[in-house]
N, C-alpha and C positions, 0 to 999 in steps of 0.2 A: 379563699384558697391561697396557702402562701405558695409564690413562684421559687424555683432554686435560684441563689444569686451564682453570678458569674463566677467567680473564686472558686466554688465548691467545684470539688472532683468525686469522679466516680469508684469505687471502691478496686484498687486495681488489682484483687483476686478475681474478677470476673470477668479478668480481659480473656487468659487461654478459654475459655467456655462462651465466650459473650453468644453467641449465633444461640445455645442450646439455653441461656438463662432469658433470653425474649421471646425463645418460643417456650417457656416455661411462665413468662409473665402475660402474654396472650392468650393463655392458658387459663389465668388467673382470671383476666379480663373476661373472655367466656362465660366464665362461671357465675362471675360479678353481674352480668348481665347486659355488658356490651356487644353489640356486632359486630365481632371482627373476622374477617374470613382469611381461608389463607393467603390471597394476594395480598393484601394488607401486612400480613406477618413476613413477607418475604421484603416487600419495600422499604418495611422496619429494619430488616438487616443490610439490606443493602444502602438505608442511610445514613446508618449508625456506623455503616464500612466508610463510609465517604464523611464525614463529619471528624469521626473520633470519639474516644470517650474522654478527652483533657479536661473537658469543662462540662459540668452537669447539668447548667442551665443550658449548652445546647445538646447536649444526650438526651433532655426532657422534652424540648421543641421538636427535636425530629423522629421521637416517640408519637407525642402527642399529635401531629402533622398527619401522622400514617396509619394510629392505629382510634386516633376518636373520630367520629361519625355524624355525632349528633351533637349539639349545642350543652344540653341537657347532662349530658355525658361527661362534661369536664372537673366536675365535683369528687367523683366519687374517679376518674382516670388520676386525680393527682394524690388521695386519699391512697389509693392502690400503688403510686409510684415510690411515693412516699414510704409506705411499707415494705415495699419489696426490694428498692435500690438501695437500701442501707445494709451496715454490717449486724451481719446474724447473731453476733451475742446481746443487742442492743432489742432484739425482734419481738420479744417475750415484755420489756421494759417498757417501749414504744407504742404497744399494739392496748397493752394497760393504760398508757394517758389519754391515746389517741381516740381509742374508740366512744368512749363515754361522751366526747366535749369536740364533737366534730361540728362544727360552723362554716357553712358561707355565707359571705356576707354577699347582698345584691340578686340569688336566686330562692324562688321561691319555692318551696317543696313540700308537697303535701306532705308525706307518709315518712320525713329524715327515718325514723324508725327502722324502714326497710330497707334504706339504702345502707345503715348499718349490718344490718342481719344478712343481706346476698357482703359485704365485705368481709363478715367476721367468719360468716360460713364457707367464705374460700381460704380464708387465711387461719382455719381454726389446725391445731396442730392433733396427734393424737395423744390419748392419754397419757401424761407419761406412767413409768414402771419406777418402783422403790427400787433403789440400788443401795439400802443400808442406811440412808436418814431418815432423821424418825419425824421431819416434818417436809413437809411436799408442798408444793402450789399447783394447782389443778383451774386447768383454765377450759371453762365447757364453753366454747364460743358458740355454738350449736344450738344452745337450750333457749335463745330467742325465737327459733325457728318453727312454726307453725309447719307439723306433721299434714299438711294436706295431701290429697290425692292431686295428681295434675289431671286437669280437662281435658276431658277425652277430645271434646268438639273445641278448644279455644286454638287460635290460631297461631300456627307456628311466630311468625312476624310478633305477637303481640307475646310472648313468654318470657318470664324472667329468667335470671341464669340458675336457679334453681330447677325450675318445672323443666325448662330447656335441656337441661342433664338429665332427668327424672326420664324427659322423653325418650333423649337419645340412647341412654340404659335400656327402655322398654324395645324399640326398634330395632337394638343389638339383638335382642333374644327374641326375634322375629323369626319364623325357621316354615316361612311359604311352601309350599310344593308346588312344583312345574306341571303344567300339563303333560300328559305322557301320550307316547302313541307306539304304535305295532311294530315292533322289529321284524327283520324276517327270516330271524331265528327262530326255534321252536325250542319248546318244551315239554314234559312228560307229565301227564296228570293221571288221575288213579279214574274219573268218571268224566264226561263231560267232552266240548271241544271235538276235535277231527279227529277220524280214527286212520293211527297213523301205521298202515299196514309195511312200509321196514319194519318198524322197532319189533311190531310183530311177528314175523320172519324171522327177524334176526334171532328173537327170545324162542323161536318154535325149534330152532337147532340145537337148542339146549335142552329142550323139554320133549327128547325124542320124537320128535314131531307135529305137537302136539299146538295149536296155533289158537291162541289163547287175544283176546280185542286189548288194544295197547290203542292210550289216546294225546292228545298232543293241542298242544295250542301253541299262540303267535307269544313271545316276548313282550315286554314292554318297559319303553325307554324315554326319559326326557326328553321332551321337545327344548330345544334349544333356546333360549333368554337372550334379545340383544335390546341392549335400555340404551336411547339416547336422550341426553340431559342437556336443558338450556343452561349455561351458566351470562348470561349477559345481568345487567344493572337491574333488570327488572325483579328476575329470579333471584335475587342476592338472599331475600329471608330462608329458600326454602334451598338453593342446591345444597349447601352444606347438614343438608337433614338430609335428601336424596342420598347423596353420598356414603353415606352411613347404612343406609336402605339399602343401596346397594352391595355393599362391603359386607353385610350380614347376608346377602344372597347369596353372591359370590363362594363364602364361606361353607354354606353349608351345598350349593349346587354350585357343578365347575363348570356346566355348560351357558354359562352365563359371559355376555361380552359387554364391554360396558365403554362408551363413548361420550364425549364432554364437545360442546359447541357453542360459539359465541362466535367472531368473525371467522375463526378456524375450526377443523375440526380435529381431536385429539382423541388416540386411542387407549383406555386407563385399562384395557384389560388385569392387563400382569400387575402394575400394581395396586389395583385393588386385592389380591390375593396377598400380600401381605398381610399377617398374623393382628399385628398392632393396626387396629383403626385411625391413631392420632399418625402414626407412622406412615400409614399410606395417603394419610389426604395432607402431608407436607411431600410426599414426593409428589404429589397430583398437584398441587401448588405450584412447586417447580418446573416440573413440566409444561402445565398448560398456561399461557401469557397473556389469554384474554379474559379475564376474568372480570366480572362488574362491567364488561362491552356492550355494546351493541351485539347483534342479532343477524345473521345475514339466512333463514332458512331453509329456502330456495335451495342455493348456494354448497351450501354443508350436503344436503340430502343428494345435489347430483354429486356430490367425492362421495358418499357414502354407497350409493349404487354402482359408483365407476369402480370405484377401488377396494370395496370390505364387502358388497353384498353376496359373493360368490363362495366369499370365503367363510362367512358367518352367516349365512340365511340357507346354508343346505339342511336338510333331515327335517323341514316344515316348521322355520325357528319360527316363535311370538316377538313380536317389538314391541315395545314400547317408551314411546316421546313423550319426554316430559318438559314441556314449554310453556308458556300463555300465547304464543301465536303471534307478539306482537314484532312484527319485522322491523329490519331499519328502513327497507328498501321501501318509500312511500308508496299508498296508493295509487299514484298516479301513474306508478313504474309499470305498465300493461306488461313488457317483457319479462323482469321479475315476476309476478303473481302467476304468465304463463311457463316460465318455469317450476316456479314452486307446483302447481297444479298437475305438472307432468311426472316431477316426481316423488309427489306424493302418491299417484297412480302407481307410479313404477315401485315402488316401497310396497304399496298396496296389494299389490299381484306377487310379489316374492315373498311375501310375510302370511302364514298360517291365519295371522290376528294381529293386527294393530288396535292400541290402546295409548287415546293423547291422555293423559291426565294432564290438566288446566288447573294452576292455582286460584283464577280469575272464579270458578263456579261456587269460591264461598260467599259473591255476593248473593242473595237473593235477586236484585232486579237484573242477573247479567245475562244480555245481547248480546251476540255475535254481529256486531257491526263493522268490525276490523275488516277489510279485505281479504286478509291473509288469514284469519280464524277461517270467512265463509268461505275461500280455495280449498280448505284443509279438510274441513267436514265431512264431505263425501266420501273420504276416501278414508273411513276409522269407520274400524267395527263396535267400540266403546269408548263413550268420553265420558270420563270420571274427575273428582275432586280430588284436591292435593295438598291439601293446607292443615290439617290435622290428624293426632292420633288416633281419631275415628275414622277417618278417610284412609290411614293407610294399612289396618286392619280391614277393615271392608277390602281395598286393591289384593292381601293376603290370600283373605277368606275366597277371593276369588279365580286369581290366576290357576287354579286345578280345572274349575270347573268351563271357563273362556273357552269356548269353542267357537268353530266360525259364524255360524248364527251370530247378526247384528242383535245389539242392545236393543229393546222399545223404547229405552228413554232417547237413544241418538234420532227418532226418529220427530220427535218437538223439538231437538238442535235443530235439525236439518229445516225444518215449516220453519224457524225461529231468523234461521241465515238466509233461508229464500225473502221470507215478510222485510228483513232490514235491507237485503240486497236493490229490492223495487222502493222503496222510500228511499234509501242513497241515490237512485234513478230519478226521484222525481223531484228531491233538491238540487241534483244535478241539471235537470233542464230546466226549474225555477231560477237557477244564479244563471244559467246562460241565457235565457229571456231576460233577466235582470240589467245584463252588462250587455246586453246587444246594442246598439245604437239605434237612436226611434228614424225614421224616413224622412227626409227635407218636407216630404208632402204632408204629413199629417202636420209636420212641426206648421206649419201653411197655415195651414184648414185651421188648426187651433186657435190661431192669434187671430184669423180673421172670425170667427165664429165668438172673440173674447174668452177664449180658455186656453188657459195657460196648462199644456201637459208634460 
């Protein structure tokens, strides 16, 4: 990969827009099939503010610094840069040499092939239109691209920036239905339901007196949506799919509240209801400051009962947490774990239905070992998976039907967190006989006996 040399400059019609042309090339990167989430696209700009764009070899360092991830990723981030920080008359000429004869020297790539095909399919332009010359250049950057279906079951983390889009498309045109419950409004029905002797009354002074059975039922209204989202280091594959999950909720239901936590807690209601998807998870970007953090649980969930639960959990709202459970606060923090455990409780009793979904349950052999998983347990009515476009069709297919009846699958979690909870008990009292100090007396008896203990 050639690096830019110092001398080179950046093209200086991109300064009035710079902020709106790296969130256009982040964009690119997405698509390309890098991770990059919003916090990353914001420290892009705020280092490119503090740098400069004079010199292009450092506009490329403090690109590269903030928005590669992975080792692996540097081939095809300079490939990308390359195409996209130059001048656009040059982009059609450039993308013709460049793409055919892409080399790195020193990394080893199975499939070059495809790393071609996710660049040319982000950077392919659209057809152009005849404007009166009778010879055209038609560039199908596309036609390398294997028409696959995306995996229903493969895991978000493991997607390229193709199926990644494909997913997030699918997700958009998600359109759930909320659980509903009884208003205590009435309505008027022709058969059926309580027989609502006003209406009948009322309609008998019209009909000469004549009193004719008039019937009536309860209303029925939205239960309430309040989704709280991990965004800490762990959850990095899946919040920015959440998001998106949510933003399509949002859209089509408004009794939807939606909260984002890592060592703070952040309220994204309002703007999730913005129109534009890419539009609302850069103001959530901005907004929220801990992003790729630590985890603080506990912590979050008592501001969430102190200060939002009265206001968002009236009319029998549903929750649902979407974490792995894995806290910063150790083990060993007995205060911590009796907080989180209390209010998780307290969530528990204010919430119709809590439902954790767990990214962790796409393993097959997964334990509830964690402390902070086994506190959690008891107090969810469904734990469900989170890592795929079948898992979150499934969470769809079901949010109508969630009523408060616990799940039978939560109840092999719960036997699952009791069995590891007493094995963590009994290596705990195996390292403390371990490290105890043996008696002056036996040490005695040993040496005199010839055995050395």
């Amino acid at each position: 990969m050639t690096r830019p040399r110092p001398d080179e400059t950046v093209v200086g019609a991109l300064q009035p827009k710079l902020d709106q042309n790296i969130m256009l090339f982040v964009r690119l990167l997405r698509r390309i099939g890098l991770p990059v989430g919003p916090a990353s696209m914001v420290d892009a700009v705020e280092a490119v503010t503090v740098i400069g764009v004079a010199s292009k070899s450092l506009f490329y360092h403090a690109l590269a610094g903030c928005l590669i991830k992975r080792p692996e990723d540097q081939a095809l981030f300079g490939q990308a840069f390359h195409l996209f920080w130059q001048n656009p008359k040059f982009m059609e000429r450039v993308r013709d040499l460049l793409l055919p004869q892409i080399k790195v020297p020193g990394v080893d790539t199975d499939a070059p092939e495809d790393m071609l095909r996710r660049l040319s399919d982000a950077l392919a332009d659209p057809p152009p239109t005849n404007q009166g010359d009778d010879t055209t250049i038609e560039i199908d950057a596309s036609a390398t691209a294997s028409d696959r279906a995306v995996s229903q079951t493969k895991d978000f983390a493991m997607m390229s920036g193709d199926e990644m889009t494909a997913a997030l498309s699918v997700i958009k045109n998600l359109a759930p239905y909320l659980p509903q419950r009884k208003s205590r409004r009435w309505r008027q029905q022709k058969t059926g339901g309580q027989l609502a002797i006003r209406a009948a009354l009322r309609a008998a002074s019209r009909q000469s007196g004549l009193v004719l059975p008039k019937f009536q039922s309860h209303q029925t209204k939205t239960r309430p949506l309040v989704i709280l989202c991990d965004v800490s280091g762990s959850m990095e594959h899946y919040s920015r799919v959440m998001l998106h999950f949510i933003h399509g909720l949002t859209q089509h239901q408004p009794a939807v509240h939606s909260f984002l936590f890592g060592m703070n807690l952040t309220n994204i209601t309002r703007l999730m209801r913005y129109r534009d998807v890419d539009e609302a998870v850069l103001a959530v970007s901005n907004q929220v400051d801990d992003w790729s953090g630590g985890t603080l649980i506990g912590s979050n969930l008592q501001r969430f009962n102190r200060e939002w639960s009265r206001r968002v959990m009236a009319e029998g709202a549903s929750v649902i947490i979407i974490t792995d459970g894995l806290d910063r606060a150790p083990d060993e923090d007995k205060s911590a774990l009796q907080t989180l455990d209390f209010e998780m409780e307290r969530l528990h009793k204010s919430a119709y239905s809590l439902i954790w979904l767990n990214p962790l349950l796409r393993f097959d052999g997964f334990v509830p070992k964690s402390q902070s998983i086994r506190t959690m347990l008891p107090h969810v009515d469904h734990f469900l998976p989170m890592h795929s476009l079948q898992s979150i069709h499934d969470l769809a297919g079901k949010l109508q039907v969630i009523g408060k009846r616990r799940s039978r699958e939560l109840v092999t979690w719960q036997k699952l967190a009791r069995d590891a909870a007493k094995m963590a008990v009994r290596h705990s009292v195996y390292a403390q006989m371990k490290a105890a100090p043996i008696p002056a007396d036996k040490i005695n008896k040993g040496q005199k006996n010839g055995v050395v203990t």
